[in-house]
N, C-alpha and C positions, 0 to 999 in steps of 0.2 A: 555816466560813463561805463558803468560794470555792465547795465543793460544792453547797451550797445557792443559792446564786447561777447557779450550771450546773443543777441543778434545776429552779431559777424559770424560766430561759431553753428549756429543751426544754419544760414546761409551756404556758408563755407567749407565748413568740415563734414555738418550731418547730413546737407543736400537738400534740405528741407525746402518745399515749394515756398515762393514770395508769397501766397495765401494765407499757407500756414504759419508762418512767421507772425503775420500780423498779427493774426489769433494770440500766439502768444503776447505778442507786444501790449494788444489791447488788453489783454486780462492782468498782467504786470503793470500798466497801467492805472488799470482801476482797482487795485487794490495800493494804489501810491495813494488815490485820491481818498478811497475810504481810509487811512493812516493819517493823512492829513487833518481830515476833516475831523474825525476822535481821538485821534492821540498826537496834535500839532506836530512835533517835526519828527515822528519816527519816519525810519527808511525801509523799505521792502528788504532789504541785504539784513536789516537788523532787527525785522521783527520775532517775537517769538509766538508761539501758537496758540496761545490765550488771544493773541489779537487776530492771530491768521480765523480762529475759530469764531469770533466775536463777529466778523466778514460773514462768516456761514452762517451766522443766522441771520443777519440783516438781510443777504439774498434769500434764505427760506423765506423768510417775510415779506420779502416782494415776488413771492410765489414764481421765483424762477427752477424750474425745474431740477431735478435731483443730477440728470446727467449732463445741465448744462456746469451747475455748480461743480460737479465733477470734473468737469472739461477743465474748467478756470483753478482748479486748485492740482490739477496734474501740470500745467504751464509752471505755475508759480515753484511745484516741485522739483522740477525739471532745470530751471531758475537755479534754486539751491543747490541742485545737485553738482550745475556749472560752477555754482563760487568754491562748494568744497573743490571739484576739481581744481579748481583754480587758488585753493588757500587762500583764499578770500574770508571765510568764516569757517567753525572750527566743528559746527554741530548745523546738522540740517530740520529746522524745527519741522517739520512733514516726516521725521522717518517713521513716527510710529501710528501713521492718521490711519482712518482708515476710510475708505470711499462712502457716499450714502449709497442707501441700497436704490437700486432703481429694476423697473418691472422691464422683463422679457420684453422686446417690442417682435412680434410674431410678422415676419412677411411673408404676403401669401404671393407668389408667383402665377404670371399670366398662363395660363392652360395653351398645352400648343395649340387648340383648333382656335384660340383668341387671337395667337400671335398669325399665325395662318390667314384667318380673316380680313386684320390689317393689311401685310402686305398684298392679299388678292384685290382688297379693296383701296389701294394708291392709284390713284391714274397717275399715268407718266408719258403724259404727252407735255407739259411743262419740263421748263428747270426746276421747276421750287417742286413737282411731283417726283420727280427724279430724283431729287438732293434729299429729303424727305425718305422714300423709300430705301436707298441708299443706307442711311442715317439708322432707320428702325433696325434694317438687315445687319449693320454693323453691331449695332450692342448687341441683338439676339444671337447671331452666330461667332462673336468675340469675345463678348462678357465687359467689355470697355468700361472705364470709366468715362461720366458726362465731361469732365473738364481735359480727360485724354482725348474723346473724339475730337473736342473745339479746339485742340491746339495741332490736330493733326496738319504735317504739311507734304505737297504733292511727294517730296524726293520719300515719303516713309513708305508707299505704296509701290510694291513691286509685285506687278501682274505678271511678269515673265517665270517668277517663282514662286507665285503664288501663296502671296505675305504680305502681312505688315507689319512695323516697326510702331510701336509703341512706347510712349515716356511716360512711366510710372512714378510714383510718388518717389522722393529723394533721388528722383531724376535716374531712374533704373530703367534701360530700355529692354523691353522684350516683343519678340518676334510671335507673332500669331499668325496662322494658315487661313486662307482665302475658302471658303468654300467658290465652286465653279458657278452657283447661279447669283455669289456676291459678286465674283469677277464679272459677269457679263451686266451685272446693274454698272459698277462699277467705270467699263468701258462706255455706256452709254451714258453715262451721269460726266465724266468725261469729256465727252464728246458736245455736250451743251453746253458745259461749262466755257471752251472757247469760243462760244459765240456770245459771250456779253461781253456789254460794249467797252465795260470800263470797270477794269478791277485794281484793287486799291493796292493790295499785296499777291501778286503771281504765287509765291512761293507756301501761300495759306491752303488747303485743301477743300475745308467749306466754305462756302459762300452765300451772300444774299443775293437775290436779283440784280441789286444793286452793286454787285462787286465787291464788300466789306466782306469781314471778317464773321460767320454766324459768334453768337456769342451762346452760353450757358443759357440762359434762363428762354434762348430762342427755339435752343434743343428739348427744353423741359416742354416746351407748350407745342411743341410738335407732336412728340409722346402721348403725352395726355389728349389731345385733342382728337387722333385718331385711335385712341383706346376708349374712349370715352362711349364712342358710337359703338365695341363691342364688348367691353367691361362692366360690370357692376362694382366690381373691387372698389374699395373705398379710395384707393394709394392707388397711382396711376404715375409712375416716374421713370427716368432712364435707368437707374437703380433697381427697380424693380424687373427691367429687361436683363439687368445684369444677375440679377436671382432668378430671374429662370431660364437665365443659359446655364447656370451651375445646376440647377435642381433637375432639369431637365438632361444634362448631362449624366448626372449619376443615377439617375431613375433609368438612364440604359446602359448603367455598367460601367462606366468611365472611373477610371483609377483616382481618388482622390487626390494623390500627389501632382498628377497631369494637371487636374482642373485649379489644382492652388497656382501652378504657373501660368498658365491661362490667364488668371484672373489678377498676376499680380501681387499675391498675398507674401507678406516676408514667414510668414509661419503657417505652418497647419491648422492653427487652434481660431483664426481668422475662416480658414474656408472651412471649417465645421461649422460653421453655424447654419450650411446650407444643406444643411445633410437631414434635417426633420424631416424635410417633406421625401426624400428616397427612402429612408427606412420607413416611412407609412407605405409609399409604391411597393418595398421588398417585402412587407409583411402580409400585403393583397395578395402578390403572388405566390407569399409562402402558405398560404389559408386556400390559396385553390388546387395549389400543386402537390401538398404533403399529401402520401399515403393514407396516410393515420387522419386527419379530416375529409379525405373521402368517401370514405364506409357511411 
């Protein structure tokens, strides 16, 4: 019952996407089941941190990773945090944990002449060439998230003002600028789109040939597969277009705070992380430009 009620509240109150919810559900979840299974009828609401920890190492030992286990004990915090809110329990046994450590994961962003090469190399005499090129050109000159493109629908697109409307995590919408040669993909992507035969949902933005709904994992393999042919990069994702819209952005001067809304970010300490690669660009050009290293 209390779960459900932390449920209702991240749905409800925090805006928290249905994905994410689950996420937590299933990690509150399986720590009901590891409680079970070692300590018969203890409750997640009444554990204390000898057994929350006692969890952490069973998962070390099934060699799951440092920032998944992270993931699953920030849920279960989170949990807590809702009963104290709620006077449910009187002490949050997580107040004093502390994370494991986990290693930098470095993303290198596509080089414009890669992103370049893609879009020159789309044919677009297809729908699916169209929808595709479309699709690249969005996360490259929007920053988008993959599960914000797949939920896009026609009414968020307005070519007249040269925008779009986007729904951000905790259901936050923000408006993004069209560049002129997204508009004219855009109109022509558009314009094929009315000629299938039979589409499932009007009011959906992507589609498949077939009229459905594109999904996630349809956008991932579209990515990859035309970066494949000019990447060596190991990581080839939509993600990775949305790191070099921002890298790429501040490697020509673009004011950090702009590109945190851009991107979505509820805080600045989110879109630093993309700022590696501009200060290595800003220090190129301060090693060719300074006085004092050119003697």
């Amino acid at each position: 019952m209390r779960v459900q009620k932390f449920i209702d509240y991240l749905l409800l109150e925090k805006k928290y996407s249905p994905h994410t919810v689950v996420a937590y559900q299933n990690d509150i979840k399986a720590f009901q089941v590891f409680l079970t299974q070692e300590f018969s009828d203890s409750e997640v609401s009444t554990a204390n941190y000898s057994q929350i920890r006692s969890w952490i190492v069973q998962l070390v030992d099934r060699t799951i990773s440092n920032r998944t286990i992270n993931r699953k004990i920030s849920s279960l915090n989170s949990y807590y945090k809702f009963l104290l809110k709620t006077q449910s329990i009187e002490t949050n046994p997580l107040m004093k944990h502390k994370a494991l450590k986990v290693s930098k994961k470095i993303q290198i962003p596509f080089s414009e002449t890669e992103v370049n090469s893609v879009l020159n190399s789309i044919q677009t005499d297809t729908f699916e060439g169209l929808r595709d090129k479309l699709i690249v050109e969005l996360f490259y000159s929007t920053g988008m998230r993959r599960i914000e493109l797949a939920q896009l629908q026609l009414q968020d697109v307005d070519l007249s003002q040269g925008q779009i409307k986007v729904l951000g995590k905790r259901n936050k919408e923000r408006f993004i600028p069209l560049l002129p040669s997204v508009m004219d993909t855009f109109e022509s992507y558009l314009s094929e789109r009315l000629k299938l035969e039979s589409i499932k949902d009007p009011s959906i933005l992507f589609l498949t040939k077939k009229g459905t709904k594109v999904y996630e994992v349809l956008v991932y393999r579209i990515i990859t597969r035309y970066f494949d042919s000019v990447s060596s990069k190991v990581k080839k994702s939509p993600h990775i277009l949305r790191h070099s819209f921002a890298t790429h952005l501040l490697n020509n001067g673009a004011d950090l705070n702009a590109v945190k809304e851009l991107l979505g970010h509820s805080s600045l300490a989110a879109t630093q992380v993309y700022t590696h690669n501009s200060v290595a660009e800003l220090k190129k050009v301060y090693e060719k430009s300074h006085p004092r290293n050119l003697s």
